[in-house]
N, C-alpha and C positions, 0 to 999 in steps of 0.2 A: 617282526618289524612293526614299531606301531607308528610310521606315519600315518597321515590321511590322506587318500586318496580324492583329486577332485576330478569330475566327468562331465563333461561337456557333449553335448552334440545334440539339433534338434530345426526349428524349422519344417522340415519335412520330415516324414519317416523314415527315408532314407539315413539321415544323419543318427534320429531319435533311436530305429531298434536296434540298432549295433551299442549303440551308447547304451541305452539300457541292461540288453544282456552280460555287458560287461560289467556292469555294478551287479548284477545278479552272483556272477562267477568271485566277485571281489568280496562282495559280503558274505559268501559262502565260505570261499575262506579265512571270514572271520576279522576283516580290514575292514576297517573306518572309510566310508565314500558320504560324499557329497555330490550331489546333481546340479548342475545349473541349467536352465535352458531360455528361452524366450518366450514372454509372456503372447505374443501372437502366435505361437507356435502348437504343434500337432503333439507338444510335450506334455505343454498345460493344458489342453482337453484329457490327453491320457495321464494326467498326474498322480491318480489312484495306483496307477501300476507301478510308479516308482517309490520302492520301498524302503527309503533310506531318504535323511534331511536332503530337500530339494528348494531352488531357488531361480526364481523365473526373473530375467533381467528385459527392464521396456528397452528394448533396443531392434531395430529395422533393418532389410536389408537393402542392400546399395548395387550392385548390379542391374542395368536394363531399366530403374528409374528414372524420372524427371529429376529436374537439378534442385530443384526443393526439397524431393524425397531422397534426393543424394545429401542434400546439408543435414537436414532431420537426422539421416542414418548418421552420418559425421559424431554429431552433437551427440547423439544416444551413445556412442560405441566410446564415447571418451568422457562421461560421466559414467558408464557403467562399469569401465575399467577401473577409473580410479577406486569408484569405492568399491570391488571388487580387491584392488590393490591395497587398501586399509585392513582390509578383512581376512586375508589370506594370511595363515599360518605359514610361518617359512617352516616347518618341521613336516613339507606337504611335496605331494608328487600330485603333478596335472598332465590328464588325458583327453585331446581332444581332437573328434572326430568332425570336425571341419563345418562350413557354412557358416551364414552370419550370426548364430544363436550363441558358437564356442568360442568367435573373435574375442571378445574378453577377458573372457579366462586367457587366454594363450598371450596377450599384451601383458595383464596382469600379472600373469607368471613368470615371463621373460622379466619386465621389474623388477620383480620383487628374487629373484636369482632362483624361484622353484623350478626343480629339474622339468622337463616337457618333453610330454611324446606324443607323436599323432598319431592316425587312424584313418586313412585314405581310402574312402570305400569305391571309387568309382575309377574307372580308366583311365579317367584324364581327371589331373588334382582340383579341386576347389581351389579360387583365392585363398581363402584363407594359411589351408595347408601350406599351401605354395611360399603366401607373405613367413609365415611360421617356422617352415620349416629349414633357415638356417639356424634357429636358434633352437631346436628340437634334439635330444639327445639321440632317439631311433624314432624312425617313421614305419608303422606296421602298412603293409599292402593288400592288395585284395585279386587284383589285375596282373599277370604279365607286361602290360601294356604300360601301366605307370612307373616302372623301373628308371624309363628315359627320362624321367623329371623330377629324379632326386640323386644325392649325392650317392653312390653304390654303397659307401663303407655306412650308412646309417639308414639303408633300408632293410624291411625283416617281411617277408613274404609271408605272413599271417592268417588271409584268408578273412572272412565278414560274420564277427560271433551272432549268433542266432540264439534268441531266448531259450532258456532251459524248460517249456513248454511246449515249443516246435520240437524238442530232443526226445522228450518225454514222448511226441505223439508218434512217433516213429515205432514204439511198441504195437499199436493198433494195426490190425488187419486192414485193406482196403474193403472189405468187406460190413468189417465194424464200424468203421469212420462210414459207408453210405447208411448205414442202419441209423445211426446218430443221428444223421441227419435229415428222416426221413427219404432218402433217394432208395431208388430199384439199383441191385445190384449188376451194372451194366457200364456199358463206356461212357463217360463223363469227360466233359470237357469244361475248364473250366475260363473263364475271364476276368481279370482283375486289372485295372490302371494306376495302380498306386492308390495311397493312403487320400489324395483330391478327387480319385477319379480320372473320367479319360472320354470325353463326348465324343469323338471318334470311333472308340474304339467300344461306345455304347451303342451306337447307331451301327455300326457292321454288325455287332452281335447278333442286334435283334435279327440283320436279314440272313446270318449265318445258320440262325438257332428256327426259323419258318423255313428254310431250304433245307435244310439236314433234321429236323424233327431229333437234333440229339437230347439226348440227356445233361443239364449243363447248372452251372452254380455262378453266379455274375455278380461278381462286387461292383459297385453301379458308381461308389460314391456318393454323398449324401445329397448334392443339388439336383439330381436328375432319377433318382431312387422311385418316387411315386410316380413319374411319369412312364418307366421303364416297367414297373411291376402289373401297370396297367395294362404296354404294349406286352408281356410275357403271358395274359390270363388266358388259362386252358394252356399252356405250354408244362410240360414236363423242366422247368427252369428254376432254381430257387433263388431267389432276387435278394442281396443285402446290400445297405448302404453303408455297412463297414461290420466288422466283425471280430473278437479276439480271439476268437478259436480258429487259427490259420493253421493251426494242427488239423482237424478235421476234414479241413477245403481241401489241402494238398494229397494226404493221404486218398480222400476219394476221390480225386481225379486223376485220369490218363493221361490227359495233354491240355496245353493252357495256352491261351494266347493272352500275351500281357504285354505293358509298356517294358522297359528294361533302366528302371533304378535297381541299384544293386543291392539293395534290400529283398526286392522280389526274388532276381535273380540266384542269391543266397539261398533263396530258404526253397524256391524249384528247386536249384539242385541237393538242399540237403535229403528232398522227396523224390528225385531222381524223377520229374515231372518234364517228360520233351514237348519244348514251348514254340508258339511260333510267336518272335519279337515284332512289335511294331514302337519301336525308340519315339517317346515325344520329339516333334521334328526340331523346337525352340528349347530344350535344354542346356544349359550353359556349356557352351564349347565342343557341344553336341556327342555330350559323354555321354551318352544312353545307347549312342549307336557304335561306339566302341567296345560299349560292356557287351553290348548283345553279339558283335562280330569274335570276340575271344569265343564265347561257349557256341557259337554256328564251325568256329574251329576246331572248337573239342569236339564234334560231332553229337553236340546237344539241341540241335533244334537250328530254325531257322530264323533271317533278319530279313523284313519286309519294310521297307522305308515308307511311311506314312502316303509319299505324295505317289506311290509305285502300287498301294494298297487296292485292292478293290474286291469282290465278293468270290469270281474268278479264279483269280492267284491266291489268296486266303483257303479257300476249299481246297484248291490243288495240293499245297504244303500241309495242309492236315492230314490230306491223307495220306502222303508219304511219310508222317509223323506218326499215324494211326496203323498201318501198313508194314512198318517196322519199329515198333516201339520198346520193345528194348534193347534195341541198339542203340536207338536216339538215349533212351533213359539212361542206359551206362555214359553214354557218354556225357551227357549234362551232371550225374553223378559224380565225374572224376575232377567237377569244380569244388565239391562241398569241402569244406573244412569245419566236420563237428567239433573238431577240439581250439577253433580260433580263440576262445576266454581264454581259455586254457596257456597256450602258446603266448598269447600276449602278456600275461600276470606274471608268468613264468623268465620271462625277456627282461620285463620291466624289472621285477624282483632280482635276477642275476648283475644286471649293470649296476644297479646300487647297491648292491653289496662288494660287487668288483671297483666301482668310483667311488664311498665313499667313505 
Protein backbone atom coordinates (compact mmCIF):
# COMPACT_ATOMS: atom_id res chain seq x y z
CA UNK A 1 0.00 0.00 0.00
CA UNK A 2 1.87 3.11 -0.58
CA UNK A 3 -0.43 5.71 0.74
CA UNK A 4 0.73 8.27 3.45
CA UNK A 5 -0.32 8.02 6.29
CA UNK A 6 -1.07 11.47 8.33
CA UNK A 7 -1.14 11.41 12.54
CA UNK A 8 -2.57 13.78 14.47
CA UNK A 9 -2.88 14.08 18.24
CA UNK A 10 -1.15 16.27 20.80
CA UNK A 11 -1.71 19.12 23.18
CA UNK A 12 -1.25 16.95 26.20
CA UNK A 13 0.33 13.64 26.60
CA UNK A 14 -2.53 12.21 26.76
CA UNK A 15 -3.49 12.80 23.07
CA UNK A 16 0.57 13.00 22.04
CA UNK A 17 1.81 9.22 23.18
CA UNK A 18 -0.82 7.26 21.68
CA UNK A 19 -0.28 9.24 18.51
CA UNK A 20 3.23 8.65 18.67
CA UNK A 21 3.48 5.00 19.24
CA UNK A 22 1.28 4.62 16.33
CA UNK A 23 3.66 6.15 13.75
CA UNK A 24 6.31 4.02 15.52
CA UNK A 25 4.09 0.78 14.71
CA UNK A 26 3.35 2.43 10.99
CA UNK A 27 6.84 3.10 10.13
CA UNK A 28 7.94 -0.18 11.19
CA UNK A 29 5.90 -1.41 8.80
CA UNK A 30 7.43 0.31 6.50
CA UNK A 31 4.47 3.24 5.48
CA UNK A 32 5.11 6.68 4.85
CA UNK A 33 3.60 9.00 8.08
CA UNK A 34 3.45 12.25 8.74
CA UNK A 35 3.08 14.11 12.25
CA UNK A 36 1.17 17.04 12.84
CA UNK A 37 0.67 18.62 16.23
CA UNK A 38 0.63 22.17 17.96
CA UNK A 39 3.15 24.34 18.26
CA UNK A 40 2.03 25.09 22.15
CA UNK A 41 1.97 21.61 22.57
CA UNK A 42 3.87 18.82 24.85
CA UNK A 43 4.52 17.37 21.03
CA UNK A 44 6.94 20.25 20.26
CA UNK A 45 8.95 20.03 23.38
CA UNK A 46 9.14 16.28 22.77
CA UNK A 47 9.82 16.66 18.83
CA UNK A 48 13.08 14.81 19.02
CA UNK A 49 11.14 11.66 19.58
CA UNK A 50 9.13 11.88 16.57
CA UNK A 51 10.94 10.10 13.96
CA UNK A 52 9.24 10.76 10.84
CA UNK A 53 8.56 14.39 8.83
CA UNK A 54 6.68 16.30 11.57
CA UNK A 55 4.55 19.65 11.41
CA UNK A 56 3.54 21.78 14.34
CA UNK A 57 0.29 24.04 13.50
CA UNK A 58 -0.01 27.75 15.75
CA UNK A 59 -3.48 26.89 16.51
CA UNK A 60 -5.12 27.12 20.41
CA UNK A 61 -7.68 25.58 22.18
CA UNK A 62 -11.18 26.67 22.84
CA UNK A 63 -12.89 24.94 25.50
CA UNK A 64 -13.16 26.78 29.14
CA UNK A 65 -11.57 30.04 27.52
CA UNK A 66 -12.55 33.80 27.46
CA UNK A 67 -14.33 34.82 24.42
CA UNK A 68 -11.10 36.47 22.92
CA UNK A 69 -9.24 33.26 23.35
CA UNK A 70 -12.37 31.52 21.93
CA UNK A 71 -12.09 33.94 18.56
CA UNK A 72 -8.10 33.54 18.49
CA UNK A 73 -8.80 29.54 18.64
CA UNK A 74 -11.64 30.15 15.70
CA UNK A 75 -9.20 32.22 13.58
CA UNK A 76 -6.15 29.68 14.16
CA UNK A 77 -8.20 26.40 13.58
CA UNK A 78 -9.42 27.94 10.07
CA UNK A 79 -6.13 29.09 8.62
CA UNK A 80 -4.58 26.07 9.76
CA UNK A 81 -7.03 23.91 8.07
CA UNK A 82 -6.92 25.48 4.93
CA UNK A 83 -3.41 25.30 4.41
CA UNK A 84 -3.35 22.21 5.82
CA UNK A 85 -6.18 21.56 3.02
CA UNK A 86 -3.71 22.70 0.12
CA UNK A 87 -1.05 20.59 1.29
CA UNK A 88 -2.70 17.26 1.81
CA UNK A 89 -2.12 14.55 -0.67
CA UNK A 90 -5.46 13.05 -1.75
CA UNK A 91 -3.43 9.49 -2.12
CA UNK A 92 -3.44 9.85 1.92
CA UNK A 93 -5.24 8.29 5.06
CA UNK A 94 -5.57 10.44 8.27
CA UNK A 95 -5.59 9.30 11.97
CA UNK A 96 -6.52 11.36 14.66
CA UNK A 97 -6.36 10.98 18.10
CA UNK A 98 -8.49 13.87 19.26
CA UNK A 99 -8.13 17.43 21.04
CA UNK A 100 -7.46 20.82 19.67
CA UNK A 101 -3.88 20.03 18.27
CA UNK A 102 -5.67 17.00 15.42
CA UNK A 103 -8.92 19.59 14.70
CA UNK A 104 -7.20 20.35 11.39
CA UNK A 105 -6.25 17.58 10.09
CA UNK A 106 -9.58 15.94 10.53
CA UNK A 107 -11.61 19.41 8.80
CA UNK A 108 -8.85 19.19 6.43
CA UNK A 109 -9.43 15.61 5.57
CA UNK A 110 -13.01 15.63 5.52
CA UNK A 111 -12.45 18.35 2.57
CA UNK A 112 -10.32 17.30 0.73
CA UNK A 113 -12.38 13.46 0.63
CA UNK A 114 -9.07 11.74 2.60
CA UNK A 115 -10.56 8.50 4.24
CA UNK A 116 -10.52 9.35 8.34
CA UNK A 117 -10.29 7.43 11.39
CA UNK A 118 -10.21 8.34 15.05
CA UNK A 119 -8.59 7.36 18.20
CA UNK A 120 -10.67 7.98 21.39
CA UNK A 121 -8.44 7.48 24.17
CA UNK A 122 -10.69 8.56 27.13
CA UNK A 123 -14.07 7.46 28.47
CA UNK A 124 -16.04 10.16 27.48
CA UNK A 125 -14.95 11.47 23.72
CA UNK A 126 -13.12 14.84 23.16
CA UNK A 127 -15.04 17.45 21.10
CA UNK A 128 -13.17 17.10 18.55
CA UNK A 129 -13.85 13.26 18.02
CA UNK A 130 -17.22 13.71 18.78
CA UNK A 131 -17.58 16.99 15.83
CA UNK A 132 -15.35 14.22 13.54
CA UNK A 133 -16.73 11.55 14.01
CA UNK A 134 -19.79 11.31 11.62
CA UNK A 135 -17.56 11.82 8.98
CA UNK A 136 -14.85 9.12 10.19
CA UNK A 137 -14.73 5.75 8.46
CA UNK A 138 -13.95 3.66 12.01
CA UNK A 139 -13.45 5.09 15.43
CA UNK A 140 -10.85 2.90 17.53
CA UNK A 141 -11.80 2.82 21.45
CA UNK A 142 -9.95 2.55 24.46
CA UNK A 143 -13.06 2.43 27.30
CA UNK A 144 -16.08 0.29 27.47
CA UNK A 145 -17.72 3.39 28.58
CA UNK A 146 -17.37 5.18 25.17
CA UNK A 147 -19.43 2.67 23.07
CA UNK A 148 -22.67 5.00 23.98
CA UNK A 149 -21.24 7.98 21.96
CA UNK A 150 -20.63 6.48 18.84
CA UNK A 151 -22.46 4.85 15.99
CA UNK A 152 -22.00 0.88 17.00
CA UNK A 153 -21.29 -0.36 13.23
CA UNK A 154 -17.98 2.08 13.08
CA UNK A 155 -16.60 1.46 16.43
CA UNK A 156 -13.39 -0.91 16.87
CA UNK A 157 -12.56 -1.55 20.49
CA UNK A 158 -8.67 -1.21 20.08
CA UNK A 159 -7.24 -0.46 23.32
CA UNK A 160 -4.39 2.87 23.92
CA UNK A 161 -1.04 1.92 21.68
CA UNK A 162 1.76 2.35 24.07
CA UNK A 163 5.44 3.20 22.63
CA UNK A 164 7.53 0.25 21.66
CA UNK A 165 9.97 1.23 24.65
CA UNK A 166 7.23 0.77 27.43
CA UNK A 167 7.01 -2.93 25.30
CA UNK A 168 10.51 -3.41 25.28
CA UNK A 169 10.85 -2.51 29.12
CA UNK A 170 8.64 -5.29 30.10
CA UNK A 171 11.75 -7.69 29.53
CA UNK A 172 13.46 -6.17 32.73
CA UNK A 173 13.13 -7.76 36.05
CA UNK A 174 11.65 -5.45 38.86
CA UNK A 175 14.65 -6.03 40.22
CA UNK A 176 16.80 -4.67 37.26
CA UNK A 177 14.62 -1.53 36.69
CA UNK A 178 15.33 -0.74 40.75
CA UNK A 179 19.08 -1.28 40.17
CA UNK A 180 18.92 1.20 37.12
CA UNK A 181 17.77 3.43 39.08
CA UNK A 182 19.65 3.56 41.97
CA UNK A 183 16.55 2.27 44.47
CA UNK A 184 16.93 -0.70 47.24
CA UNK A 185 15.20 -3.53 46.14
CA UNK A 186 11.94 -3.13 48.19
CA UNK A 187 8.30 -1.80 47.87
CA UNK A 188 7.95 1.27 45.87
CA UNK A 189 5.45 3.24 45.41
CA UNK A 190 5.27 5.40 42.81
CA UNK A 191 3.42 9.04 41.94
CA UNK A 192 2.98 10.63 38.82
CA UNK A 193 0.19 13.61 37.56
CA UNK A 194 0.55 13.47 34.14
CA UNK A 195 2.83 14.96 31.61
CA UNK A 196 1.96 19.13 33.68
CA UNK A 197 2.09 17.55 36.71
CA UNK A 198 -0.58 17.62 39.60
CA UNK A 199 0.08 20.26 42.86
CA UNK A 200 -2.31 18.18 44.77
CA UNK A 201 -1.34 15.24 44.25
CA UNK A 202 2.39 16.88 44.93
CA UNK A 203 1.53 18.07 48.41
CA UNK A 204 -0.26 14.70 49.58
CA UNK A 205 2.77 12.96 48.47
CA UNK A 206 5.10 14.66 50.46
CA UNK A 207 2.77 14.02 53.73
CA UNK A 208 2.32 10.28 52.35
CA UNK A 209 6.03 9.72 51.77
CA UNK A 210 7.15 11.46 55.85
CA UNK A 211 4.12 9.19 57.35
CA UNK A 212 4.96 5.78 55.60
CA UNK A 213 9.07 6.47 55.26
CA UNK A 214 8.36 4.27 51.88
CA UNK A 215 10.36 3.88 49.25
CA UNK A 216 8.97 6.05 46.22
CA UNK A 217 9.90 7.60 42.62
CA UNK A 218 7.65 11.16 42.07
CA UNK A 219 7.17 12.60 38.83
CA UNK A 220 6.72 16.33 40.40
CA UNK A 221 6.31 17.89 36.86
CA UNK A 222 8.57 20.76 35.99
CA UNK A 223 7.01 24.02 37.91
CA UNK A 224 7.07 22.55 41.31
CA UNK A 225 10.30 20.01 40.87
CA UNK A 226 13.03 22.10 43.00
CA UNK A 227 10.72 23.05 45.44
CA UNK A 228 9.54 19.24 46.09
CA UNK A 229 13.24 17.72 45.70
CA UNK A 230 14.03 20.05 48.62
CA UNK A 231 10.86 19.02 50.72
CA UNK A 232 12.12 14.99 49.77
CA UNK A 233 16.08 15.68 51.25
CA UNK A 234 17.06 12.69 53.41
CA UNK A 235 14.11 10.79 52.07
CA UNK A 236 14.58 7.48 50.53
CA UNK A 237 12.35 9.31 47.23
CA UNK A 238 13.76 9.92 43.81
CA UNK A 239 12.21 13.30 42.57
CA UNK A 240 11.86 13.86 38.58
CA UNK A 241 10.30 16.72 36.73
CA UNK A 242 9.55 14.37 33.83
CA UNK A 243 11.24 11.59 32.44
CA UNK A 244 11.53 9.22 29.16
CA UNK A 245 12.33 6.12 30.58
CA UNK A 246 8.56 5.22 31.94
CA UNK A 247 9.89 1.91 31.35
CA UNK A 248 12.06 1.94 34.23
CA UNK A 249 9.47 3.88 36.79
CA UNK A 250 6.70 1.26 36.17
CA UNK A 251 8.57 -1.83 36.09
CA UNK A 252 10.16 -0.72 39.65
CA UNK A 253 7.06 0.06 41.30
CA UNK A 254 4.40 -1.83 43.19
CA UNK A 255 1.71 0.68 43.31
CA UNK A 256 1.04 4.19 42.16
CA UNK A 257 -1.13 6.83 42.85
CA UNK A 258 -1.65 9.07 39.81
CA UNK A 259 -4.09 11.31 38.20
CA UNK A 260 -6.28 9.09 35.59
CA UNK A 261 -5.48 10.53 31.77
CA UNK A 262 -5.57 7.37 29.89
CA UNK A 263 -2.19 7.67 28.73
CA UNK A 264 -1.08 6.79 32.40
CA UNK A 265 -3.66 4.53 32.92
CA UNK A 266 -2.45 2.50 29.56
CA UNK A 267 0.90 2.01 30.27
CA UNK A 268 -0.12 1.04 34.51
CA UNK A 269 -1.84 -1.41 33.14
CA UNK A 270 0.43 -2.48 30.54
CA UNK A 271 2.92 -2.90 33.99
CA UNK A 272 0.15 -4.39 35.78
CA UNK A 273 0.85 -1.47 38.48
CA UNK A 274 -2.42 -1.37 41.20
CA UNK A 275 -3.02 2.44 41.36
CA UNK A 276 -4.85 4.42 43.55
CA UNK A 277 -6.76 7.21 41.03
CA UNK A 278 -7.17 10.59 42.11
CA UNK A 279 -8.97 12.04 38.52
CA UNK A 280 -8.02 15.87 38.08
CA UNK A 281 -11.59 17.22 39.50
CA UNK A 282 -11.62 20.05 36.21
CA UNK A 283 -10.99 17.74 33.29
CA UNK A 284 -13.35 18.22 30.38
CA UNK A 285 -16.60 16.38 31.04
CA UNK A 286 -14.93 14.96 33.88
CA UNK A 287 -13.54 12.03 31.86
CA UNK A 288 -10.61 11.25 34.27
CA UNK A 289 -13.14 10.04 36.67
CA UNK A 290 -14.83 7.68 34.29
CA UNK A 291 -11.38 6.13 33.06
CA UNK A 292 -10.45 5.48 36.55
CA UNK A 293 -14.02 3.97 37.69
CA UNK A 294 -13.87 1.29 34.52
CA UNK A 295 -10.31 -0.13 35.94
CA UNK A 296 -11.57 0.24 40.00
CA UNK A 297 -14.20 -2.16 38.05
CA UNK A 298 -11.86 -4.48 36.64
CA UNK A 299 -10.48 -4.81 40.02
CA UNK A 300 -7.49 -2.68 39.32
CA UNK A 301 -7.05 -0.35 41.99
CA UNK A 302 -9.03 2.22 43.45
CA UNK A 303 -11.01 6.00 42.60
CA UNK A 304 -10.46 8.63 45.37
CA UNK A 305 -12.31 11.97 44.19
CA UNK A 306 -9.89 14.81 44.84
CA UNK A 307 -12.37 16.82 47.19
CA UNK A 308 -12.92 13.06 49.28
CA UNK A 309 -9.01 12.95 49.25
CA UNK A 310 -7.01 13.34 52.40
CA UNK A 311 -3.81 11.63 54.07
CA UNK A 312 -6.34 9.17 56.10
CA UNK A 313 -8.34 7.49 53.17
CA UNK A 314 -5.09 7.61 50.94
CA UNK A 315 -3.07 5.44 53.44
CA UNK A 316 -6.07 3.27 54.05
CA UNK A 317 -6.40 2.16 50.17
CA UNK A 318 -2.70 1.59 49.88
CA UNK A 319 -2.75 -0.71 51.98
CA UNK A 320 -5.30 -2.76 50.77
CA UNK A 321 -3.63 -2.24 47.42
CA UNK A 322 -0.16 -3.22 49.21
CA UNK A 323 -1.92 -6.13 51.12
CA UNK A 324 -3.14 -7.84 48.02
CA UNK A 325 -1.39 -6.97 45.25
CA UNK A 326 -1.56 -9.25 42.77
CA UNK A 327 -4.93 -9.43 42.63
CA UNK A 328 -5.23 -5.82 42.19
CA UNK A 329 -2.28 -6.11 39.45
CA UNK A 330 -4.17 -8.81 37.59
CA UNK A 331 -6.80 -7.12 37.49
CA UNK A 332 -5.58 -3.59 36.12
CA UNK A 333 -3.51 -6.07 33.86
CA UNK A 334 -6.67 -7.33 32.03
CA UNK A 335 -7.01 -3.53 30.75
CA UNK A 336 -3.62 -3.55 28.71
CA UNK A 337 -3.87 -3.93 25.14
CA UNK A 338 -0.04 -4.50 23.98
CA UNK A 339 -0.98 -5.13 20.45
CA UNK A 340 -3.21 -1.75 20.19
CA UNK A 341 -0.59 -0.34 16.97
CA UNK A 342 -1.00 -3.38 15.90
CA UNK A 343 -4.97 -3.90 15.82
CA UNK A 344 -5.50 -0.44 14.57
CA UNK A 345 -2.84 -0.65 11.28
CA UNK A 346 -4.34 -3.83 10.67
CA UNK A 347 -8.42 -2.33 10.73
CA UNK A 348 -7.29 0.58 8.91
CA UNK A 349 -5.31 -1.47 6.33
CA UNK A 350 -8.36 -4.23 5.81
CA UNK A 351 -11.25 -1.40 5.19
CA UNK A 352 -9.25 0.10 2.41
CA UNK A 353 -8.56 -2.54 0.76
CA UNK A 354 -12.19 -3.83 1.19
CA UNK A 355 -13.67 0.04 0.15
CA UNK A 356 -11.38 0.82 -2.26
Amino acid sequence: MDKKFYVSGGGTGGHFFPALALVECLTEKGLSCEFFGAERGIEKKLSHLISVEKRFLNVHPFLGKSLRDKLRSLLSLFFSSLRLYQDLRSNSVSVVFGGYASLPLGIASVLKGIPLFLHEQNSIPSTTNQVLSKFARLIFLSFEHSKRFFPSEKTVKAGIPVRKSLLEGLKLSQREAREKLNLEDRETLLVIGGSQGASFLNNLAVDIFKKTGLQGIHITGEKEYESLKRAYEGMPVLVLPFTERMDLIYRACSIAISRAGASSIAELSLYGVPSLFIPYPYAVKNHQYYNAKEIEELGGGFVLRQEDADLTKALKLMDKLLSDREKFSKGIRSFAEPQACEKIAEHIQQFLLTYS
